[in-house]
C-alpha positions as YAML, in Angstrom:
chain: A
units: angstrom
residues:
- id: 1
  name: UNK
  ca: [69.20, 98.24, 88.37]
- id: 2
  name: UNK
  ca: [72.07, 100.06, 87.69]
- id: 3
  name: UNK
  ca: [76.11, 99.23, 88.35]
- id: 4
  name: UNK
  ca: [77.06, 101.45, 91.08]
- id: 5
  name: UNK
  ca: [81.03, 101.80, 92.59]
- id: 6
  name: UNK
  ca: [81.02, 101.16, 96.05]
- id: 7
  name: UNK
  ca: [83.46, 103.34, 98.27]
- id: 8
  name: UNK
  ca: [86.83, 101.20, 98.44]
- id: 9
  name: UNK
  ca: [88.57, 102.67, 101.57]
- id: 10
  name: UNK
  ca: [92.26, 101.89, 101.93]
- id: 11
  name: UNK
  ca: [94.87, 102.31, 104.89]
- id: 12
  name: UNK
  ca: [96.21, 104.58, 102.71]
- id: 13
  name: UNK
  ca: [93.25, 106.91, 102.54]
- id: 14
  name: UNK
  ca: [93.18, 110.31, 104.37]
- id: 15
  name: UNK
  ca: [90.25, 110.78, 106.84]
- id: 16
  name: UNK
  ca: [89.10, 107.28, 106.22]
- id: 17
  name: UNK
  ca: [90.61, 105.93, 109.87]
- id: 18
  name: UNK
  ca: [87.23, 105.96, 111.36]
- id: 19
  name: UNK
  ca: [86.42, 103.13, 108.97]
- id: 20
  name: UNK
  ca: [88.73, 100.72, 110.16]
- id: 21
  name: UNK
  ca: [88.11, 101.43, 113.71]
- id: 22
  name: UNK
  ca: [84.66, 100.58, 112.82]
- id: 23
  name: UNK
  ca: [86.06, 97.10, 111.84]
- id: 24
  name: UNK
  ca: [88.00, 97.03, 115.02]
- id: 25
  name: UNK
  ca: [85.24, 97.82, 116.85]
- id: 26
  name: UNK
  ca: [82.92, 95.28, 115.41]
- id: 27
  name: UNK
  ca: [85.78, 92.35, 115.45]
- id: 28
  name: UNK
  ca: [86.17, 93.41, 119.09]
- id: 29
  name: UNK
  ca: [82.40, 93.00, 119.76]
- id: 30
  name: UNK
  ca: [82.04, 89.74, 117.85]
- id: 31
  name: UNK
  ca: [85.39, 88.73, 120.34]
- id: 32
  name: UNK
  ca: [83.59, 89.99, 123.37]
- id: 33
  name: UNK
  ca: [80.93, 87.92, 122.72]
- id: 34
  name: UNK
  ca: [82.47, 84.72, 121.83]
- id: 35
  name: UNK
  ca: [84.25, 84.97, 125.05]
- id: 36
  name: UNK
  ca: [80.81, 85.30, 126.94]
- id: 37
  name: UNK
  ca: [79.37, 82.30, 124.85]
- id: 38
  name: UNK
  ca: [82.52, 80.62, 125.42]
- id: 39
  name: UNK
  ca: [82.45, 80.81, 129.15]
- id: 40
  name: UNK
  ca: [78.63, 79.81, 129.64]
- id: 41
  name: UNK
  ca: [79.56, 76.75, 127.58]
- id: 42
  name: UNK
  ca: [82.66, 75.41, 128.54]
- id: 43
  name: UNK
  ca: [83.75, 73.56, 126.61]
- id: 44
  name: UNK
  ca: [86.91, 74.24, 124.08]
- id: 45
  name: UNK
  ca: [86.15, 72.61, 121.69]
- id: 46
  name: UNK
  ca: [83.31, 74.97, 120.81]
- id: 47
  name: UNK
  ca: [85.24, 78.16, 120.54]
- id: 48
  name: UNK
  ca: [84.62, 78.27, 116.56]
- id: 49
  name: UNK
  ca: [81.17, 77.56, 117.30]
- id: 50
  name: UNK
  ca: [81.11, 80.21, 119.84]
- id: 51
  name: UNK
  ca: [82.71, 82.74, 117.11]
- id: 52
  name: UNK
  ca: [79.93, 81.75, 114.68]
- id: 53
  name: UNK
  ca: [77.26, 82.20, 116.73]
- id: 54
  name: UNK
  ca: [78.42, 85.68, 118.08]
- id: 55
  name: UNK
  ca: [79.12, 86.75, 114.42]
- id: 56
  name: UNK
  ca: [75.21, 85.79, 113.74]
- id: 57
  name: UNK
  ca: [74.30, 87.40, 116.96]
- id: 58
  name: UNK
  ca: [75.59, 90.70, 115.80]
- id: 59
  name: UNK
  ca: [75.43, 91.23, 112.53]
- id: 60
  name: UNK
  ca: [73.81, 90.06, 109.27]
- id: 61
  name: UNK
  ca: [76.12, 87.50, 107.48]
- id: 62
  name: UNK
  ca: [75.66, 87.74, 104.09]
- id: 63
  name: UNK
  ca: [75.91, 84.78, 101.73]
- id: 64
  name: UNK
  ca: [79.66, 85.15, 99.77]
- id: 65
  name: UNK
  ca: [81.25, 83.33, 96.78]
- id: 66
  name: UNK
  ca: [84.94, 83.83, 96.75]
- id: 67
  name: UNK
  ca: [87.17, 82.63, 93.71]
- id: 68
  name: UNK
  ca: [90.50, 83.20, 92.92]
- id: 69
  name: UNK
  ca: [93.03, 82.84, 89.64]
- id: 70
  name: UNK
  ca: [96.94, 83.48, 89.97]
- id: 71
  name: UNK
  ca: [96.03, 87.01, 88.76]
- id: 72
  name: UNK
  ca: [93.50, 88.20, 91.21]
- id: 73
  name: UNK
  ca: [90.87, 87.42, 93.95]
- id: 74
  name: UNK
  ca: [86.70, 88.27, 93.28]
- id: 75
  name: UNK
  ca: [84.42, 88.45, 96.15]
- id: 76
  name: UNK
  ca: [80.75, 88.44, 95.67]
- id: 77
  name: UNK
  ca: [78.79, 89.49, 98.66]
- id: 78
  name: UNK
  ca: [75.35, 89.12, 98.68]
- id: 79
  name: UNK
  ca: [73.58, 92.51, 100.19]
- id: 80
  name: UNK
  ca: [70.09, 92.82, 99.06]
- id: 81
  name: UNK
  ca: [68.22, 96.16, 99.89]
- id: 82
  name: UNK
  ca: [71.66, 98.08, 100.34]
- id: 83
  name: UNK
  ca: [72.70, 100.84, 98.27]
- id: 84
  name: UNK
  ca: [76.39, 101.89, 97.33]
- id: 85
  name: UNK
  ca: [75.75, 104.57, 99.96]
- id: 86
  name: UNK
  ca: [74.96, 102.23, 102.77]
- id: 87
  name: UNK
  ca: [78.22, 100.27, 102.16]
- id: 88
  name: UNK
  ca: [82.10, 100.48, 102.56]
- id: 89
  name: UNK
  ca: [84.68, 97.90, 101.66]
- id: 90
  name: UNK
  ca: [87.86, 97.97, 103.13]
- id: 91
  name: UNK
  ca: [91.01, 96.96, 102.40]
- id: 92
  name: UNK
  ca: [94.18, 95.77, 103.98]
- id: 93
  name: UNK
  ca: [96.99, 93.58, 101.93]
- id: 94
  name: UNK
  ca: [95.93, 90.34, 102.93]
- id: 95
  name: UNK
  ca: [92.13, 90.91, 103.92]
- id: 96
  name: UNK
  ca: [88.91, 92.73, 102.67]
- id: 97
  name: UNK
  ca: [86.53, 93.66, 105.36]
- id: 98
  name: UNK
  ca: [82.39, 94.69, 103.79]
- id: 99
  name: UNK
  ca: [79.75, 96.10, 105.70]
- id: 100
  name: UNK
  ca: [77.29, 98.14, 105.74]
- id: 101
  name: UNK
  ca: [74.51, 99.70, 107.21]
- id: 102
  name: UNK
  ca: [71.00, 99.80, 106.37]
- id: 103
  name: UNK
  ca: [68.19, 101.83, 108.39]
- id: 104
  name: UNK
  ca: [64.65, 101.74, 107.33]
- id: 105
  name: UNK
  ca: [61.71, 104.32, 108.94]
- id: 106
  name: UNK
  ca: [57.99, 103.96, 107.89]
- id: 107
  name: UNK
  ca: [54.82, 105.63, 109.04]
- id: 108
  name: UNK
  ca: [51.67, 104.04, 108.13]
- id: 109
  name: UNK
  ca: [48.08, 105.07, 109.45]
- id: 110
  name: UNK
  ca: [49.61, 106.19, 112.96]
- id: 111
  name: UNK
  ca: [52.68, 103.72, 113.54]
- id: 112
  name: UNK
  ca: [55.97, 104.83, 113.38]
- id: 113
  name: UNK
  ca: [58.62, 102.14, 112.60]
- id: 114
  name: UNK
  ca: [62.64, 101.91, 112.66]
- id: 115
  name: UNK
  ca: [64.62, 99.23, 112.07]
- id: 116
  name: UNK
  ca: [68.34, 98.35, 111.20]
- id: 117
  name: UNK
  ca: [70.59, 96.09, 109.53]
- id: 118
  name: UNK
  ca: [74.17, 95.68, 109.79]
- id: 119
  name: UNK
  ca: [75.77, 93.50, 107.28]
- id: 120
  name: UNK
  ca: [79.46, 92.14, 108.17]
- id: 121
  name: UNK
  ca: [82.08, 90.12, 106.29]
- id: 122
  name: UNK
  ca: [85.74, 89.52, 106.53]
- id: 123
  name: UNK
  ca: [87.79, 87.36, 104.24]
- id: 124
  name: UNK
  ca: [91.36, 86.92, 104.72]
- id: 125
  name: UNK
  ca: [93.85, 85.67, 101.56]
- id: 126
  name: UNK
  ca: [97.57, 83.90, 101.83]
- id: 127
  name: UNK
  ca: [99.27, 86.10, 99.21]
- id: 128
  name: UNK
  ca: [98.97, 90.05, 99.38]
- id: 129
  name: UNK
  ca: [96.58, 91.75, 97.17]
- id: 130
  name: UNK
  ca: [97.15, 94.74, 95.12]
- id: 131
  name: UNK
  ca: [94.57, 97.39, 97.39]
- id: 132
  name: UNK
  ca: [95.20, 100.55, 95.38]
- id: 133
  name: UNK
  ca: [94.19, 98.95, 91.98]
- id: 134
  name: UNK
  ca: [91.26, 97.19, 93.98]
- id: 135
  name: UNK
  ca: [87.13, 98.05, 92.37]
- id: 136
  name: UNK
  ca: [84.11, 97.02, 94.23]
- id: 137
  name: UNK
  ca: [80.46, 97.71, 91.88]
- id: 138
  name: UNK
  ca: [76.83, 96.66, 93.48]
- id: 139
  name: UNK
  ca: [74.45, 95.33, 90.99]
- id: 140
  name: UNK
  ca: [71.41, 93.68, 91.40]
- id: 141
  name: UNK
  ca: [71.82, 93.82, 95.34]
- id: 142
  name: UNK
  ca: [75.26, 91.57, 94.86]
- id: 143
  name: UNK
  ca: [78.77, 93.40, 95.75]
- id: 144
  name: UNK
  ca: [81.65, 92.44, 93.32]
- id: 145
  name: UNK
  ca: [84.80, 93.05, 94.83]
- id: 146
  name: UNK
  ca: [87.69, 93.01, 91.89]
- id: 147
  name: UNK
  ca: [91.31, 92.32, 93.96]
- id: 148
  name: UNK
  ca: [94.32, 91.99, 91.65]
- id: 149
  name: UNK
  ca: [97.15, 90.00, 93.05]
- id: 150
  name: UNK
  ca: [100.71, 91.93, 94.24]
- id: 151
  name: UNK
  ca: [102.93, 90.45, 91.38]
- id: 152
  name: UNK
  ca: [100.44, 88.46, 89.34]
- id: 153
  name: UNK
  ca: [101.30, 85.37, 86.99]
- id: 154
  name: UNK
  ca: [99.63, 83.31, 84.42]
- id: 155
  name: UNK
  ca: [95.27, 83.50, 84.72]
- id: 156
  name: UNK
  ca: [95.27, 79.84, 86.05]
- id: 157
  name: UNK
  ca: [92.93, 78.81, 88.42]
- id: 158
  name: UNK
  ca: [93.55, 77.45, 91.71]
- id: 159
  name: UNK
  ca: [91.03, 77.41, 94.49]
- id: 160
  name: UNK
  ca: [90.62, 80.16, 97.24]
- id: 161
  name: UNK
  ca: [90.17, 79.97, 100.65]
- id: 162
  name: UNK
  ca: [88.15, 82.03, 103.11]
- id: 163
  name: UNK
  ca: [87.89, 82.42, 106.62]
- id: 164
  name: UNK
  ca: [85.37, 83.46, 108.85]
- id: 165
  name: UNK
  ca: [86.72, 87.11, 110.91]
- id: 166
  name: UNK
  ca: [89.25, 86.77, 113.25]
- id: 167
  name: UNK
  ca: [90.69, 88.96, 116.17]
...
């Protein structure tokens, strides 16, 4: 298959809002329902749990690799039957948000079918990122996410840390 740019949607962009409230939206839901899963349990030590779960509840977490040099941050997301179309990545300074959806109709011998897949993930850095300079291709089903650093050194490694979304 062919490298295709997926649509890199910025603050910045014109017309894009309804993107991020999308994001909102969804970080809300995930919230909403932590809270619920929260309560039934009771217990506080299980609000990270609780967060997981919803986030599994609600969406399709994709399997991620996130590395990072002194220069720039890559995110590879892992979105298998999705096409560029399907998908938006969106950027903030310090976080990338992808998702996507995916809606499938079939009619075989008399049996109409829909289904739907919504694919969700948020990663959130320390240092700023540079989100106008920022690519995202989709390959082989895998989402590469390119995010040069605000004032980048030296190409040494150092290790990168991700988070699961947060509201």
């Amino acid at each position: 298959m062919s490298k295709q740019m997926v649509k890199v949607i910025t603050p910045n962009d014109p017309g894009n809002e309804g993107v991020f409230d999308a994001v909102g939206s969804a970080l809300a839901r995930i919230s909403d329902r932590a809270y619920a899963l929260f309560e039934t349990n009771g217990d506080a030590v299980s609000s990270a749990a609780d967060w997981l779960a919803a986030e599994r509840e609600l969406f399709l977490i994709p399997e991620s690799e996130l590395s990072e040099t002194d220069e720039a941050c890559t995110l590879k997301v892992s979105a298998p039957g999705f096409t560029a179309a399907d998908l938006d990545v969106a950027l903030e300074p310090r976080s990338v948000t992808v998702c996507g959806k995916l809606e499938q109709q079939s009619a075989e011998g008399g049996t109409y079918s829909e289904s739907s897949k919504q694919l969700f993930l948020r990663c959130e850095f320390e240092s700023p990122v540079d989100i106008e300079h920022a690519t995202a291709t989709l390959e082989d089903g895998i989402i590469t996410v390119q995010l040069p650093k605000v004032g980048a050194s030296a190409p040494e490694a150092t290790p990168a840390k991700a988070r699961a979304a947060t509201a």
